[in-house]
C-alpha positions in Angstrom: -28.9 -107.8 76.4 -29.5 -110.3 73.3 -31.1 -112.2 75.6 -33.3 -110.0 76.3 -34.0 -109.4 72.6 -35.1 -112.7 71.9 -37.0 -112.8 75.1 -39.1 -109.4 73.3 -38.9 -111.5 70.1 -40.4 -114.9 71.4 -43.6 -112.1 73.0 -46.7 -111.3 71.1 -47.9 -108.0 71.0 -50.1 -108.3 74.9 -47.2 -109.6 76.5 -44.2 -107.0 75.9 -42.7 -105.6 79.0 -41.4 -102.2 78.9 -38.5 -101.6 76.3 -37.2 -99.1 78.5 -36.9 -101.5 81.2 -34.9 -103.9 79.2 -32.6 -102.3 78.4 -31.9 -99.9 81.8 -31.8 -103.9 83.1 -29.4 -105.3 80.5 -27.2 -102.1 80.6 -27.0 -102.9 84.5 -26.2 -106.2 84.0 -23.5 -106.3 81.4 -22.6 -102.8 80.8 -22.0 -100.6 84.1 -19.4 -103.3 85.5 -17.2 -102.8 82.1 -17.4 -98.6 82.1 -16.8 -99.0 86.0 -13.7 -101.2 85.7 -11.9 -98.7 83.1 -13.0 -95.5 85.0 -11.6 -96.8 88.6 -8.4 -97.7 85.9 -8.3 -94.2 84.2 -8.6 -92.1 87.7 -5.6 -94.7 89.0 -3.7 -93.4 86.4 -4.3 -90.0 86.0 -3.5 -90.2 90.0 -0.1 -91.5 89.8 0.7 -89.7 87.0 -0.5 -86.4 89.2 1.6 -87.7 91.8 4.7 -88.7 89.6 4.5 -85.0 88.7 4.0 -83.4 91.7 7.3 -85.6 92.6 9.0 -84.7 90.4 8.5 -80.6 90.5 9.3 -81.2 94.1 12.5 -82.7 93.1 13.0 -79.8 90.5 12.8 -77.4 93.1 15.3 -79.0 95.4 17.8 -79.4 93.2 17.7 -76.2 91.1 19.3 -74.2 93.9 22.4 -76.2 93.8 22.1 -75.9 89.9 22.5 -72.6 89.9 25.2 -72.5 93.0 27.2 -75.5 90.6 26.8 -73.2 87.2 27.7 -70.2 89.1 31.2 -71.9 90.4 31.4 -72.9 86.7 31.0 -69.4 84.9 33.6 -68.2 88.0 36.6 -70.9 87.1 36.3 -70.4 83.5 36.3 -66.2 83.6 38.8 -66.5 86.1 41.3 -69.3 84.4 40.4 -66.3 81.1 41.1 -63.2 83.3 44.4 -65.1 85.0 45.6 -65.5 81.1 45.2 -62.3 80.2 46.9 -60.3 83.0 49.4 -62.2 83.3 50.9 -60.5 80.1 48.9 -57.3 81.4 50.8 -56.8 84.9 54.1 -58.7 84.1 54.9 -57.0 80.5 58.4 -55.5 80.5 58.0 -52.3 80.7 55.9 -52.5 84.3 58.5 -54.4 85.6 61.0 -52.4 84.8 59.4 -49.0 86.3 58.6 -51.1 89.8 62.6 -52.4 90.1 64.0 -48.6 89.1 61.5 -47.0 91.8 62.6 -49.6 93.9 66.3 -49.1 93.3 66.1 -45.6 93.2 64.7 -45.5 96.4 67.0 -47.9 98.1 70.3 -45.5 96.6 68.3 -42.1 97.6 68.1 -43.3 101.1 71.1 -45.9 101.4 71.1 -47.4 104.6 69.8 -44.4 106.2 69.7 -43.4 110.2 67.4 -44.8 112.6 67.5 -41.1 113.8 67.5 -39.4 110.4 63.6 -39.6 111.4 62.7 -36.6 108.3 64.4 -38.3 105.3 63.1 -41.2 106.6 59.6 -40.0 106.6 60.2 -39.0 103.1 61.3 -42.4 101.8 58.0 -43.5 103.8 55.3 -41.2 102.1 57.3 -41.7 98.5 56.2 -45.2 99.7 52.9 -44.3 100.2 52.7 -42.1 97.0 54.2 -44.8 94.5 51.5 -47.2 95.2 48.9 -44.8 95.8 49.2 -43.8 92.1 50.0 -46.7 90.5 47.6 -49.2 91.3 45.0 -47.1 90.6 45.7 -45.8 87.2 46.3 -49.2 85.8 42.6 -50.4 87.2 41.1 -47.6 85.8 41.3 -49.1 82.4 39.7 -52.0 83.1 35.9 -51.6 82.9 36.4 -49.3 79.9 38.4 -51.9 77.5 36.6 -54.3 78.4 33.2 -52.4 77.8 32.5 -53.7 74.5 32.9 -57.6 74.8 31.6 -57.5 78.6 28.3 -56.1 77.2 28.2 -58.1 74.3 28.8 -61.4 76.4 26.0 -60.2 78.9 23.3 -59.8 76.2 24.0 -63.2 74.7 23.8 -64.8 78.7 26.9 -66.4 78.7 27.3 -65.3 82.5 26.5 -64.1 85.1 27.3 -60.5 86.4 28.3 -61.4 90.0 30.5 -64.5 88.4 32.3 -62.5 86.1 32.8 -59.2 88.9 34.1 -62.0 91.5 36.4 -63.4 88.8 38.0 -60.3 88.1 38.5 -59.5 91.7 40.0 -63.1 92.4 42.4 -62.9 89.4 43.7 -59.6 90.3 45.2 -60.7 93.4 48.5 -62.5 92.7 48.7 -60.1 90.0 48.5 -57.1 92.1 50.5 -58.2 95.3 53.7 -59.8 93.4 55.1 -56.3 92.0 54.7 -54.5 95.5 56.3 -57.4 97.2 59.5 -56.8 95.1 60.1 -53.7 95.5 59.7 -53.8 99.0 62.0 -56.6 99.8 64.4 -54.4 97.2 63.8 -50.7 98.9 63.1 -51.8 102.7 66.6 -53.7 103.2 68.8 -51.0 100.9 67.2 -48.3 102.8 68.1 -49.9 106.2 64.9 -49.7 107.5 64.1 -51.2 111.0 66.0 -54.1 110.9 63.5 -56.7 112.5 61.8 -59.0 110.7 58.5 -58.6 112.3 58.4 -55.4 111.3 59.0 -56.0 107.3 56.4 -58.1 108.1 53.8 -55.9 108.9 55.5 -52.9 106.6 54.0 -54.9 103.6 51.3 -55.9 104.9 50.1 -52.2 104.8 51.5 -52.0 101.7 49.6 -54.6 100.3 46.4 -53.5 101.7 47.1 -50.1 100.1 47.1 -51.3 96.5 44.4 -53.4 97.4 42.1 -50.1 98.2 44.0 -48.2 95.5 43.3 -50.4 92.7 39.7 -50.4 94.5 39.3 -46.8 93.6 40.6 -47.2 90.0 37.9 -49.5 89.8 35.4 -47.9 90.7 36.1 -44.6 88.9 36.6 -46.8 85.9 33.2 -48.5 85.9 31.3 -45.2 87.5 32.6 -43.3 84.4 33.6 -45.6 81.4 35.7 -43.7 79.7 39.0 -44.5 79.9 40.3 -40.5 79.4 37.4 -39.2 81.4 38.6 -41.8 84.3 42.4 -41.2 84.3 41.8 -37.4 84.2 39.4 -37.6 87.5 41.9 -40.3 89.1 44.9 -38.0 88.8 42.7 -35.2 90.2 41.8 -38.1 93.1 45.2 -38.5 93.6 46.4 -35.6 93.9 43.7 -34.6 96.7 44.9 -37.6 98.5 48.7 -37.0 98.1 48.4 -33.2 99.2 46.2 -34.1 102.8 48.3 -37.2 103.2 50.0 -35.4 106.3 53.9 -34.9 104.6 53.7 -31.8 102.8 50.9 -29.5 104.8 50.2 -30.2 108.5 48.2 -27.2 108.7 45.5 -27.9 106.0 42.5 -25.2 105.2 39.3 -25.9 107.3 37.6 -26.4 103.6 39.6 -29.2 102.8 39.9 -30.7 106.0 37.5 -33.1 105.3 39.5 -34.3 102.9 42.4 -35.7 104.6 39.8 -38.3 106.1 38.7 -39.5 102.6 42.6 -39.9 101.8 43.5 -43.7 101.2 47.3 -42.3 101.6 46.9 -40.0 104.9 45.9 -43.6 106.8 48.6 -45.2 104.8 51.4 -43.2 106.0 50.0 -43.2 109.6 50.3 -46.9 109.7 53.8 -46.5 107.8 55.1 -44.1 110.5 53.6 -46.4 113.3 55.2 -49.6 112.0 58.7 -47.7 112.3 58.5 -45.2 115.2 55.6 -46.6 117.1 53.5 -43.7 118.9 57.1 -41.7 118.9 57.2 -41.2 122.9 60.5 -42.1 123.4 61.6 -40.1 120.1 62.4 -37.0 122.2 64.5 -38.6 125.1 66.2 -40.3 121.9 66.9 -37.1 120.0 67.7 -35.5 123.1 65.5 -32.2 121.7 63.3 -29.8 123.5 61.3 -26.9 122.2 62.0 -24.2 124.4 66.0 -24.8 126.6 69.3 -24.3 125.3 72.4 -26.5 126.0 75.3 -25.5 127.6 77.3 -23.7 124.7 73.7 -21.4 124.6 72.7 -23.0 121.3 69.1 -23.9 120.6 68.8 -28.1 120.4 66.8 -29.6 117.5 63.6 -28.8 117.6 60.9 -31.9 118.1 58.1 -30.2 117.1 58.3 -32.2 113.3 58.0 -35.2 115.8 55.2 -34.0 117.0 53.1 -33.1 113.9 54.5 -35.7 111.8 55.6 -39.2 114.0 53.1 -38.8 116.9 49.7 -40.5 116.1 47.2 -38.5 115.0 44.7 -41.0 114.5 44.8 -44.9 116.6 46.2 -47.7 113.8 43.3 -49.6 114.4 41.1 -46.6 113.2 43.4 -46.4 110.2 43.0 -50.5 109.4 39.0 -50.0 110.0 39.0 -47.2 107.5 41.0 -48.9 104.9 38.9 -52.1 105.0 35.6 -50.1 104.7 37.2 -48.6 101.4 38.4 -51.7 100.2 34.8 -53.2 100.2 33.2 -49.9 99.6 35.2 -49.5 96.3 34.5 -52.8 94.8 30.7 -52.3 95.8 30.5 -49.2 94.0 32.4 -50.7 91.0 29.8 -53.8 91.1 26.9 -51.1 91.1 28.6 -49.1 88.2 28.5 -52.3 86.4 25.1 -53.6 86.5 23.6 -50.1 86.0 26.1 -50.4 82.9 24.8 -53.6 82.1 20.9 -52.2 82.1 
């Protein structure tokens, strides 16, 4: 371009070329290369650094699923090493102990080593069974939700957790808790009451029972977190109850058509039933065993024991398996309705 100055310089006035030529043809000489080599630079760079981030969004997206799976599992083992803490001393304090061992011994001296064929009072000690952790279970979950209320919804609003994390914790940390007591007073009442003596069938005896105050805490739970308030709860969980306890099959067998229904919503009617079906089976060989008949007389022209309470109490009403189906549904019906409860409660 300076050469081309002093070219113009060295001119006279006739011979000057075009300015605008000179300097389109020094800018194509010594210029364009120069602004072409930094622009092919500049879009290199502003392409990797495009693809650098398109790299690394793509990374983001693939590893922020198992970020949240890995801060989930994280929220879980610290709510549940907190909830494990506090029921600990919730479910082993004194005074819950000591009501579990004196219904257990009570029971086991009410019906000391009682007769195979004794089949009423046995029923009895059965559905006293079925009562005693029908009740309590679920009026000491119903004061969960509502005591904790305050700091749950405090701790939600500042994000420290999730709700699913903190529900699941809950559930997880309740179960040794829950199935320790029940499993003592069982091994306590089954053997002093001389119930069948096979160990298969202890076996499966608390595994109904176990499954019981699973699905009865369930419904404490959800009555707790559906209502909030812990007198408001209790009072409807007694009322519960007592609907359950009433339709459970001991006490009426001939229940109004109006509240029919509700011996099929009864956690302790399906109970019993599996109760009664772990000790008597389907009761068909009750009658040859009891040596009873409805209707003929012996020889001395008295009337023999009647089997009709064999009928209406021992012989199945309803298939175990239907009674295992229905108690599972509740089990994860409960809890579901409790989670719902909670999140409209966290809204």
């Amino acid at each position: 371009m300076y050469a081309g100055v002093c070219q113009l310089n060295g001119l006279g006035e006739g011979d000057k070329p075009n300015m605008k030529e000179i300097l389109v043809s020094s800018y194509n000489t010594l210029l364009a290369p120069k602004v072409k080599a930094e622009c092919l630079d500049n879009t290199s760079a502003a392409t990797k650094e495009t693809t650098y981030v398109q790299s690394h969004c793509s990374k983001e997206r693939r590893t922020s699923i198992g970020d949240i799976v890995s801060t989930w599992f994280n929220q879980f083992h610290i709510l549940l090493q907190r909830s494990l803490k506090e029921r600990k001393h919730e479910s082993f304090n004194s005074l819950r102990v000591l009501q579990v061992v004196a219904g257990a011994l009570l029971a086991g001296l009410m019906w000391w080593q009682s007769d195979y064929l004794d089949i009423q009072d046995r029923l009895g000690l059965l559905f006293f069974i079925s009562i005693f952790w029908g009740v309590l279970p679920s009026f000491n979950s119903v004061f969960a939700f509502p005591q904790e209320r305050a700091i749950f919804i405090k701790e939600q609003a500042s994000g420290m957790y999730t709700l699913s994390s903190y529900f699941m914790a809950r559930m997880v940390g309740d179960l040794p808790m829950e199935l320790i007591l029940p499993t003592i007073f069982l091994v306590m009442a089954y053997w002093m009451a001389g119930l069948k003596a096979d160990m298969g069938a202890f076996l499966l005896t608390l595994l109904v029972l176990l499954g019981y105050v699973l699905v009865s805490q369930g419904l404490g739970l959800a009555l707790g977190a559906a209502i909030m308030d812990a007198k408001q709860a209790s009072t409807i969980a007694t009322v519960t109850m007592l609907a359950f306890v009433l339709t459970g099959g001991y006490y009426v067998h001939k229940v109004p058509s109006c509240f029919a229904w509700l011996k099929y919503i009864s956690t302790t009617f399906y109970s019993y039933r599996l109760l009664i079906n772990v000790q008597y089976g389907e009761g068909s060989k009750l009658s040859s065993l009891l040596a009873c008949s409805s209707h003929h007389h012996d020889h001395a022209g008295n009337h023999k024991a009647s089997c009709k309470f064999v009928e209406q109490d021992v012989v199945g009403q309803i298939s175990p398996a239907t009674s295992i189906c229905v108690l599972l549904f509740m089990f994860f019906a409960y809890r579901l309705v409790a989670y719902l409860a909670l999140k409209r409660s966290k809204v």
